[in-house]
C-alpha positions as CSV (number, residue, x, y, z in Angstrom):
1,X,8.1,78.4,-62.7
2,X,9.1,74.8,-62.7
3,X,9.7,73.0,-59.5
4,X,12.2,71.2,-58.5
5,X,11.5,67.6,-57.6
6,X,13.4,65.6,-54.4
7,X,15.6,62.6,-55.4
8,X,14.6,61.1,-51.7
9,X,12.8,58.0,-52.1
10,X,10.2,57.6,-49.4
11,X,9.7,53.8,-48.6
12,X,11.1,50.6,-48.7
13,X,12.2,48.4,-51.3
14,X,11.3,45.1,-53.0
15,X,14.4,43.5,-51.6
16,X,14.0,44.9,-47.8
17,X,10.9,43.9,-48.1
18,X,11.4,40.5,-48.3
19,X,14.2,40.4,-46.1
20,X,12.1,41.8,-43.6
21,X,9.4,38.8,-44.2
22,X,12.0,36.3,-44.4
23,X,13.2,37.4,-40.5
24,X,9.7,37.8,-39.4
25,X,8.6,34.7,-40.3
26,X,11.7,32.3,-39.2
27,X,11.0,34.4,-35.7
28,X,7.5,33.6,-36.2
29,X,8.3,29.8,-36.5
30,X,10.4,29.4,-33.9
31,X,7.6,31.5,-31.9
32,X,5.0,28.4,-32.4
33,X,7.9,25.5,-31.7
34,X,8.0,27.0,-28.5
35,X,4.1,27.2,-28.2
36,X,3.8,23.7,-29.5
37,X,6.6,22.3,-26.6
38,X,5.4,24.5,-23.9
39,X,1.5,22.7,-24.4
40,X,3.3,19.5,-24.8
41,X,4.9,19.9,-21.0
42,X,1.8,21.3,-19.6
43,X,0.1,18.3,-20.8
44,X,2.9,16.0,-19.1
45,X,2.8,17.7,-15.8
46,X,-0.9,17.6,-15.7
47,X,-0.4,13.5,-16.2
48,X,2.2,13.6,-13.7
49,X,0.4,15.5,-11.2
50,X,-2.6,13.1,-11.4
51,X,-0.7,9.9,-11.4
52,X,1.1,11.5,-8.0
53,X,-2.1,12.0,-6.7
54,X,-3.4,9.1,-7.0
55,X,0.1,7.4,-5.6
56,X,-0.6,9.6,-2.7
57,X,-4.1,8.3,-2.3
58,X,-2.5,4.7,-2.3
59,X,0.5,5.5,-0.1
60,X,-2.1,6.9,2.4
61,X,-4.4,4.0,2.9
62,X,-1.3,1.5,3.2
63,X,0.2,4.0,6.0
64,X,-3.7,3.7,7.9
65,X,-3.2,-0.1,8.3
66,X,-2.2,-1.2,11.8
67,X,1.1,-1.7,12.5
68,X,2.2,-1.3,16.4
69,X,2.8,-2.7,19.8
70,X,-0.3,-3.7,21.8
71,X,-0.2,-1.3,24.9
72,X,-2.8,-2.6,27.1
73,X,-1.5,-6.1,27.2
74,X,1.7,-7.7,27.1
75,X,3.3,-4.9,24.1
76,X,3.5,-7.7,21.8
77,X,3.3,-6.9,18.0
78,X,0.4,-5.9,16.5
79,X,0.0,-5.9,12.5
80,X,-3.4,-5.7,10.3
81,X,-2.4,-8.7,7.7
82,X,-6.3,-9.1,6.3
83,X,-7.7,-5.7,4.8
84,X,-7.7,-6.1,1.0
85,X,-7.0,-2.4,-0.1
86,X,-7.6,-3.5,-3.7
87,X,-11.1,-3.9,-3.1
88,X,-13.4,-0.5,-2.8
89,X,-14.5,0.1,-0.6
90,X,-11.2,-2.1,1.1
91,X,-12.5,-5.4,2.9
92,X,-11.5,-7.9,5.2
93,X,-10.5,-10.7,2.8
94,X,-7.1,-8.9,1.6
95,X,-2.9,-9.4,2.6
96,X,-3.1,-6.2,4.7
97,X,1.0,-5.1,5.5
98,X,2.1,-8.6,5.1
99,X,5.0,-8.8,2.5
100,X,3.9,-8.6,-1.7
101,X,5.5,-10.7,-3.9
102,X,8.9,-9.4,-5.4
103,X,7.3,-8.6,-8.9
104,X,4.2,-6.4,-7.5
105,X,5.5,-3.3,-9.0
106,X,6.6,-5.5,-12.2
107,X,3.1,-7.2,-12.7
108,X,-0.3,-7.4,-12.1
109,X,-0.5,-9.2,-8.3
110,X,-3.3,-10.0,-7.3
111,X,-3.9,-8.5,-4.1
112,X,-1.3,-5.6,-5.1
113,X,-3.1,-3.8,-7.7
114,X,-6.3,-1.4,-8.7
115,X,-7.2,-0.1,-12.1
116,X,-8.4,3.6,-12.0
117,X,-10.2,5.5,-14.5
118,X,-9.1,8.7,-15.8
119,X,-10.7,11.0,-13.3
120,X,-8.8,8.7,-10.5
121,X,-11.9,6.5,-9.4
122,X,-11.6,2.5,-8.7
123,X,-12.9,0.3,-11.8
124,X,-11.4,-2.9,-11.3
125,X,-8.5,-5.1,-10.0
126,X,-7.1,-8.1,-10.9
127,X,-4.8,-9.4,-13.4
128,X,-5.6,-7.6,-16.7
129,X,-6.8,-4.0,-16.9
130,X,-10.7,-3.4,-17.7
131,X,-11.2,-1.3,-20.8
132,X,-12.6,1.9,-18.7
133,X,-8.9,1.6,-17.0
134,X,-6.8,4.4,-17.7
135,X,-4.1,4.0,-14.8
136,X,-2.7,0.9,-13.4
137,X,-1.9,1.3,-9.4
138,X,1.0,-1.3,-8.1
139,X,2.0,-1.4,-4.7
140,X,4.9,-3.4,-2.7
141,X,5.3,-3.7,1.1
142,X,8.5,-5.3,2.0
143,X,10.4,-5.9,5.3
144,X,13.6,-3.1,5.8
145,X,16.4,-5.5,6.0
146,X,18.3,-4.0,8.5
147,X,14.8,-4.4,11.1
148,X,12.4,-6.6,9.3
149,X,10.3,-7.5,12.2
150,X,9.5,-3.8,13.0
151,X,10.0,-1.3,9.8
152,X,8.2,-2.5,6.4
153,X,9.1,0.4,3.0
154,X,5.9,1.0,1.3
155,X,6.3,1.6,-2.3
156,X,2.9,2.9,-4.4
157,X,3.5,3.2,-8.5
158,X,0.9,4.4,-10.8
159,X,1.3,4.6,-14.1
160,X,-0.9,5.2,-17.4
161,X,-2.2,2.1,-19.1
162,X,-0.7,3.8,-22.3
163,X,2.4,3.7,-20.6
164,X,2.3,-0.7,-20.1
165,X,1.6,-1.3,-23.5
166,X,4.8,0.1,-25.0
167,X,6.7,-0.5,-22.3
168,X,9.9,-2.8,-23.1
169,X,11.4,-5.2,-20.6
170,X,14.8,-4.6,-19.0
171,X,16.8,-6.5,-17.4
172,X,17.7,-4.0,-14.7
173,X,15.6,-1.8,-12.7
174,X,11.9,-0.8,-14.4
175,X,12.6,2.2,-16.6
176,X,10.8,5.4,-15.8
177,X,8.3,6.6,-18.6
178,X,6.9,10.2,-18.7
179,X,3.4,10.2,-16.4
180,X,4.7,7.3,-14.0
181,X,4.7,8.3,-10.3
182,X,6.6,6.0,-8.0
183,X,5.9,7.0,-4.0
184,X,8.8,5.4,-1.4
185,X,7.6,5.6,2.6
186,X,8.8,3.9,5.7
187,X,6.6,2.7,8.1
188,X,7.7,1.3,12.1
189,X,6.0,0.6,14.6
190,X,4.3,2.5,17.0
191,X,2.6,2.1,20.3
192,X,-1.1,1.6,19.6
C-alpha cells in the first residue's frame, strides 16, 4: 500500500525569511540609536549635576559673608568687603561682597574666579586656567538697583574648561552651552 503524501509545507520561505531579518534588524538599529542617545544624556546630566554642585558650593560661601546691620551699636551697616573666596582655604586679602567688575562672568577676574579639577577640588585661580583645571568657577556680586545700599544678586557660573575653548563671542547675552550651571540668589541685609 502506497501512502499518500501531504502537500502542506511545514516552514518558512526564503523570501519570509528575509523579510523577517530585514524588520528585525532596522528594529534592531533603531534599538541602539536609542541606547547610544540615552548614554549620551546620562553623560550630560552627570556634567550638569556636578557643575551645579559645585555652583552651589560657590553660591554658599558668598551667602556666609557678612552682610547686616550692627545691633549692639548704632545699627549702622555692616559688610565683609576683604575675604578673598578665590583663595582656599579663603583669606583676608580678597574683595569680599563689594561689587565685581561687569565682565566677571565674561572673563577671568581676578578676585572672581577658581579653577576646579574634575572631582570639584580647588587647583588654581587667576587669569588663565592651570592644566589640571577641568571647570572654571565665575562669580558676580552686584548692587539690586532698585536698593543698592541694602540687597546685592549673587550670581555663581561654572562651566567646563572644554566648554571656554569653543565657545564663540556674542554680542548679546553669554550663550548657554550643555554642562554650564549658572546659580542667581539675592542677598539683604539682616540684623547681625
Amino acid at each position: 500500500m502506497a501512502q499518500a503524501r501531504s502537500s502542506s509545507n511545514k516552514g518558512f520561505s526564503l523570501v519570509e525569511v528575509l523579510i523577517s531579518m530585514g524588520i528585525l534588524t532596522a528594529v534592531s538599529l533603531g534599538v541602539a540609536q536609542l541606547f547610544a542617545l540615552s548614554t549620551r544624556a546620562n553623560f550630560v546630566a552627570r556634567g550638569q549635576t556636578s557643575t551645579t554642585a559645585m555652583a552651589e558650593q560657590k553660591m554658599e560661601q558668598l551667602r556666609a559673608l557678612t552682610w547686616g546691620f550692627d545691633t549692639a551699636g548704632q545699627g549702622l551697616p555692616v559688610s565683609d568687603t576683604s575675604t578673598n573666596l578665590a583663595a582656599d582655604p579663603p583669606a583676608a586679602n580678597g574683595a569680599g561682597l563689594n561689587p565685581s567688575p561687569s565682565d566677571s562672568l565674561e572673563e577671568n577676574t581676578p578676585g572672581y574666579v577658581d579653577f576646579l579639577d574634575p572631582h570639584g577640588a580647588f587647583v588654581g585661580t587667576g587669569s588663565t586656567p592651570p592644566g589640571s583645571a577641568a571647570f572654571i568657577r565665575r562669580w558676580a556680586i552686584r548692587p539690586l538697583p532698585t536698593n543698592p545700599n541694602n540687597t546685592l544678586v549673587l550670581q555663581v557660573l561654572v562651566t567646563p574648561v572644554s566648554n571656554e575653548g569653543s565657545r564663540v563671542a556674542s554680542a548679546g547675552p553669554r550663550p548657554r552651552m550643555a554642562g554650564d550651571s549658572l546659580l542667581v540668589s539675592v542677598k539683604t541685609r539682616k540684623s547681625q
